[in-house]
C-alpha positions in Angstrom: 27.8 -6.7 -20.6 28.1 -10.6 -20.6 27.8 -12.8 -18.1 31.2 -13.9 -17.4 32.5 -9.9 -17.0 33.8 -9.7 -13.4 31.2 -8.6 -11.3 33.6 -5.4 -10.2 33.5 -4.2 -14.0 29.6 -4.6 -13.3 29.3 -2.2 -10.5 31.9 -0.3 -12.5 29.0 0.1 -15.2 26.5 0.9 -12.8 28.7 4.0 -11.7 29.9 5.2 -15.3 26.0 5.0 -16.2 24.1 6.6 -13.0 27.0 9.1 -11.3 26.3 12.1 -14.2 22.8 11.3 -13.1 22.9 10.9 -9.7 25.0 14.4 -9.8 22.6 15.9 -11.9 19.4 15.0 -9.3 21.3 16.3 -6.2 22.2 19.7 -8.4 18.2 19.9 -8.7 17.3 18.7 -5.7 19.2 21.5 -4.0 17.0 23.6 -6.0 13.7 22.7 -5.3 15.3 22.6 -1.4 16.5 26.6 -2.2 13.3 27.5 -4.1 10.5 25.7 -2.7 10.1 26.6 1.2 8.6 24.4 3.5 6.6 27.5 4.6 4.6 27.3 0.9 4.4 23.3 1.6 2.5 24.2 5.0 0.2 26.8 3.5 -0.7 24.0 0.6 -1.3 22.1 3.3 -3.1 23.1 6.1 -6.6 24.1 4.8 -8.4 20.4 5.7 -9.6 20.0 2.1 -9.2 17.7 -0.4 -7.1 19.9 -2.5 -4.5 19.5 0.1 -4.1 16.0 -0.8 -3.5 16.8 -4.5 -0.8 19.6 -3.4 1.0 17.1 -1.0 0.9 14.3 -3.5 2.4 17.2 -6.2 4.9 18.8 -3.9 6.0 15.5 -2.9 6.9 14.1 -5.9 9.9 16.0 -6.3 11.3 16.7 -2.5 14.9 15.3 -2.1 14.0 13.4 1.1 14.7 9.7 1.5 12.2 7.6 3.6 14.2 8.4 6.7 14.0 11.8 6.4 10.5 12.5 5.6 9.3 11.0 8.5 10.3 14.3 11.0 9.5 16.5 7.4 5.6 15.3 8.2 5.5 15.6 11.6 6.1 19.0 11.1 3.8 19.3 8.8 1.1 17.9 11.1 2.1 19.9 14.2 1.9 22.9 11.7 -1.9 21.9 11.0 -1.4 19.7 8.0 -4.8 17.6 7.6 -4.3 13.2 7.7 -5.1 13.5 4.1 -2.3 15.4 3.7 0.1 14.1 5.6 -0.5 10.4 3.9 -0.2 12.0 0.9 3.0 13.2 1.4 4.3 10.5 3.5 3.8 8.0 0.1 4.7 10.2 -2.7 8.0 11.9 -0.8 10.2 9.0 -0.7 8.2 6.8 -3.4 10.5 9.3 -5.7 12.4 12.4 -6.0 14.5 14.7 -8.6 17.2 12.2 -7.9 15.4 8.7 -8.5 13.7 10.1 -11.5 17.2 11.3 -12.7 18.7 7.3 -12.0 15.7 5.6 -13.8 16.1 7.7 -17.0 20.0 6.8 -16.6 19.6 2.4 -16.0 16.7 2.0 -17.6 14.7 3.8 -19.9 12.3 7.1 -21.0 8.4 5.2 -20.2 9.6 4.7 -16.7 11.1 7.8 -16.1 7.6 9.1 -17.2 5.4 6.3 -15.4 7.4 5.8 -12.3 6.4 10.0 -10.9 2.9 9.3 -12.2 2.4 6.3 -9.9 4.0 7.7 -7.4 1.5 10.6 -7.5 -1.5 8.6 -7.7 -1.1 6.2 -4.7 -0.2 9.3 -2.7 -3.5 11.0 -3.9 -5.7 7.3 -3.5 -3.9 7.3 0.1 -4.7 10.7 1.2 -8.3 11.0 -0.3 -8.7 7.5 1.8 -7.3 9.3 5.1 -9.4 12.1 4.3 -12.9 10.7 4.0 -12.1 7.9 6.5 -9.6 8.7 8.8 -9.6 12.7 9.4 -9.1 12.3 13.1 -7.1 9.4 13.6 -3.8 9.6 15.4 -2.8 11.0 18.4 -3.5 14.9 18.3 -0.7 17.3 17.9 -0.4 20.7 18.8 1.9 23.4 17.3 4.7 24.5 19.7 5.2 28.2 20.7 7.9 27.6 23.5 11.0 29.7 23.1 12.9 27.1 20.6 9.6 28.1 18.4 10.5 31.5 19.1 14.5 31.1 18.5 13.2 29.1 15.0 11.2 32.0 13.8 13.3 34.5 15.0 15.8 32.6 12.8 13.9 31.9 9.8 12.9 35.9 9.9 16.5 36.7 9.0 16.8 37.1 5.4 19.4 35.2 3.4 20.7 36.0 0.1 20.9 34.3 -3.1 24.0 33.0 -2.8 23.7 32.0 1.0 20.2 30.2 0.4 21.6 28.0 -2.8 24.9 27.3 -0.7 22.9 26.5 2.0 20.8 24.2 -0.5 23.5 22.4 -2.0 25.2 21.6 1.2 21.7 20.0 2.1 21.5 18.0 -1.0 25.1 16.8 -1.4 26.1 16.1 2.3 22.8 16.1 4.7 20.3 14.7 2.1 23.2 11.9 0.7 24.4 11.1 4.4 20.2 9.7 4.7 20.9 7.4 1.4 24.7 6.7 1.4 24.2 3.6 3.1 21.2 2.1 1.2 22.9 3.4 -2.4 25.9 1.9 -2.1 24.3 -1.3 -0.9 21.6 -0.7 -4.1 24.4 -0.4 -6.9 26.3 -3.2 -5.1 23.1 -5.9 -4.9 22.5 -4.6 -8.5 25.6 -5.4 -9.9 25.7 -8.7 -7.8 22.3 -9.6 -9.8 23.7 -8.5 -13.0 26.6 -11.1 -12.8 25.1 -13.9 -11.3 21.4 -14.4 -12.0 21.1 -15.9 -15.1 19.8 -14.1 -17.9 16.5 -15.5 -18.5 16.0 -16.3 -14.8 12.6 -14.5 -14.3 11.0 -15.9 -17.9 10.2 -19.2 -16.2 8.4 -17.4 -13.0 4.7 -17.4 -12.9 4.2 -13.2 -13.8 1.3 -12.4 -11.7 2.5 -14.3 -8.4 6.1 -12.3 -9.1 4.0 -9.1 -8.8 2.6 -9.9 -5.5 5.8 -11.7 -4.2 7.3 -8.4 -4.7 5.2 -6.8 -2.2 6.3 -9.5 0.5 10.1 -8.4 0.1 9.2 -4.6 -1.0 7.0 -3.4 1.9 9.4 -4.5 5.0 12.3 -3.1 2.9 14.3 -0.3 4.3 15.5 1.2 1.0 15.6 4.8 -0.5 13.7 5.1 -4.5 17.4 6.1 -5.4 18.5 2.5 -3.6 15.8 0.6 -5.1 16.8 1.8 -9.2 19.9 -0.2 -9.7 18.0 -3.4 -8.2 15.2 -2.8 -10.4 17.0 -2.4 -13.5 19.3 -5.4 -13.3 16.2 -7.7 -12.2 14.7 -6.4 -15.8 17.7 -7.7 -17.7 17.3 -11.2 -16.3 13.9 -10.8 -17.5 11.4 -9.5 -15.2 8.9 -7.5 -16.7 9.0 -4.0 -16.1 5.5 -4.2 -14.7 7.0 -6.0 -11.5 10.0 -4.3 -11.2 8.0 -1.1 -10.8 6.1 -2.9 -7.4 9.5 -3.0 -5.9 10.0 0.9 -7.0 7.5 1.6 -5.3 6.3 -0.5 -2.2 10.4 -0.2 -1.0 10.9 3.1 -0.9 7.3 4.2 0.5 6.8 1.7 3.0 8.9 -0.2 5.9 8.3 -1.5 9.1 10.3 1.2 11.1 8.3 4.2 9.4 4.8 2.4 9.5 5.3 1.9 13.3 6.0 5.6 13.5 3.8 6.9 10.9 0.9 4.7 13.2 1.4 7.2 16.6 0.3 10.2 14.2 -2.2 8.6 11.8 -3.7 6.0 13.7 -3.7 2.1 13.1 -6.4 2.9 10.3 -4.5 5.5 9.1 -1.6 3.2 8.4 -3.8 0.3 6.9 -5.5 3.2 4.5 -1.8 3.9 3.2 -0.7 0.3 2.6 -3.9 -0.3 1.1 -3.4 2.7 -1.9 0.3 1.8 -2.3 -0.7 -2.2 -2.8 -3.9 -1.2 -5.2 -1.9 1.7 -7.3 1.2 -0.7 -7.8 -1.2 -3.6 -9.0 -2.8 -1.2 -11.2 0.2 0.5 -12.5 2.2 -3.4 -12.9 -0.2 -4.9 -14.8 -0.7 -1.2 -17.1 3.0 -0.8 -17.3 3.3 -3.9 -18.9 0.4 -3.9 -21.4 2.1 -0.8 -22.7 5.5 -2.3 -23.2 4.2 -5.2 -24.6 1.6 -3.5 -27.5 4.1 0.1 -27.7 7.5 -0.5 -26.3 8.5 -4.1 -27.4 11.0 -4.6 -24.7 12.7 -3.1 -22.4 16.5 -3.6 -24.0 16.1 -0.1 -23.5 17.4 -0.9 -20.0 20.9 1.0 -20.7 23.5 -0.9 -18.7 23.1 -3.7 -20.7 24.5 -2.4 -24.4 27.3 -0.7 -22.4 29.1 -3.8 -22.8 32.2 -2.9 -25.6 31.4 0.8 -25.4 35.5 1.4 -24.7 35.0 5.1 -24.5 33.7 7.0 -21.6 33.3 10.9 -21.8 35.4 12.5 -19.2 32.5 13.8 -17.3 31.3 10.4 -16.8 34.2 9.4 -14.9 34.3 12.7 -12.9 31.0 12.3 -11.8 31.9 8.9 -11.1 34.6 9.8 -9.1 32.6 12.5 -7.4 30.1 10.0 -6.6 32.5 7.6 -4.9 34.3 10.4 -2.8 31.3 11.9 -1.5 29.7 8.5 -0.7 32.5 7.2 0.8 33.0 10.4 3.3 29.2 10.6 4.0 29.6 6.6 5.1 32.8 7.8 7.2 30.9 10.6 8.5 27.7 8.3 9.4 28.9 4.8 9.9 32.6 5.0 10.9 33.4 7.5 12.9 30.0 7.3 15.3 31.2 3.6 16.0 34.9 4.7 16.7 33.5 7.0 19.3 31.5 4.6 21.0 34.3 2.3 21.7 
């Protein structure tokens, strides 16, 4: 694309490139939802050892729940005897990324940070949780696991077997309408800010800015941001093309999505003020680590990131068909998920 495209063709790009993509995460996403129970997740969980950090930063990686969502997710958890350690653990790596995200880097911008991005995610969620674990195993207020008769009704509920075919319906419902109305609202306002950079930052903009005090501005703007990882992938790869190294742009992948002031206030009442601290502390050291690694390997291995797709769409005049479907798809589901979430709950109030 050039810079004088309209800025609608822009976002246009954005949908052609990521829809297939974003389909394809929510397809597996509903399939991790169907096949891994949060039963397993507890069990991995709830043995107060350091090998429950490792299993919640694993498990995590992959979940399809946005920041919004994981926040109930770990409560459970923790009322269902999850240690601190991992309970941080999870509360970084969940909505740091996902089967979706991954899906959305791979489609923007390119294969090393489809592969780095997970790997980060898994390490600050391990450096967060061992943290909790040696130094903050009893912070937090203490929770207690419920056995009143909505327990009961829940168990009595989740002792009913479903089928196949009722579990992965189910699933896919989850993914595509429950899971998408948590994100509608952040992703359409990600592909929007993303095209919105593409077409009017200039294209060298980020050459001039000192490299190292980019990286840390990025946690001043990532860590109070209320984005999903999903959200934050169409920023992140337009902010590349006007040259910011890839290093940087993977601070914002990560700080956004894993911390914001709403889930720190929240995540404080069940890990404790130090508990908090510990987590903002492994996020902030992991993405340092990761920025300045990231780009030492694109600059000795990967040359640059041109790789970053949307930017040799530009005079590609043919689309496959299942692009535009999925684009399509996309746009109708988003737009009946913001009517569902936004819209109508205002109408009502009126």
């Amino acid at each position: 694309m050039e810079q004088g495209l309209p800025i609608i063709e822009a976002l246009h790009g954005f949908l052609l490139l990521s829809a297939p993509y974003l389909v394809l995460g929510f397809t597996v996403s509903a399939l991790v939802h169907c096949f891994l129970p949060m039963s397993l997740v507890k069990r991995l969980m709830g043995r107060n050892r350091l090998g429950d950090v490792t299993w919640a930063s694993i498990v995590g990686v992959p979940l399809p729940l946005c920041s919004c969502s994981v926040i109930p997710t770990a409560v459970t958890l923790k009322k269902a005897g999850a240690s601190n350690g991992g309970v941080a653990s999870f509360l970084i790596s969940t909505p740091e990324t996902g089967v979706d995200s991954i899906s959305l880097t791979y489609a923007l911008i390119d294969l090393p940070m489809t592969i780095i991005r997970p790997i980060a995610a898994f390490c600050s969620a391990w450096v967060g949780g061992a943290l909790n674990f040696f130094f903050n195993a009893d912070g937090g207020e203490p929770v207690k696991d419920e056995s009143s008769c909505c327990h009961s009704k829940k168990s009595h509920e989740s002792a009913v077997t479903l089928s196949l075919g009722q579990r992965l319906k189910q699933s896919f419902r989850y993914s595509f309408f429950d899971l998408l109305d948590d994100m509608a609202g952040a992703l359409s306002l990600g592909l929007i800010l993303g095209a919105m950079i593409f077409y009017f930052v200039p294209g060298d903009f980020f050459h001039h800015l000192d490299g190292a005090m980019l990286k840390f501005a990025m946690f001043f703007v990532g860590i109070p941001l209320y984005i999903c990882a999903s959200a934050t992938t169409p920023i992140a790869a337009s902010l590349i093309l006007k040259g910011m190294s890839p290093g940087t742009a993977l601070v914002l992948l990560m700080v956004g999505p894993a911390t914001n002031i709403s889930n720190l206030i929240i995540i404080r009442q069940y890990l404790g003020t130090k508990g908090v601290l510990l987590n903002l502390l492994a996020v902030v050291m992991v993405a340092l680590a990761f920025s300045f690694g990231m780009d030492w390997l694109y600059f000795h291995y990967f040359n640059e990131v041109s790789a970053v797709k949307l930017g040799h769409q530009h005079g590609a005049e043919h689309h496959a068909w299942w692009e535009y479907l999925s684009a399509w798809l996309m746009v109708v589901l988003i737009l009946l998920s913001l009517l569902r979430t936004k819209v109508i709950p205002r109408i009502k109030k009126k």
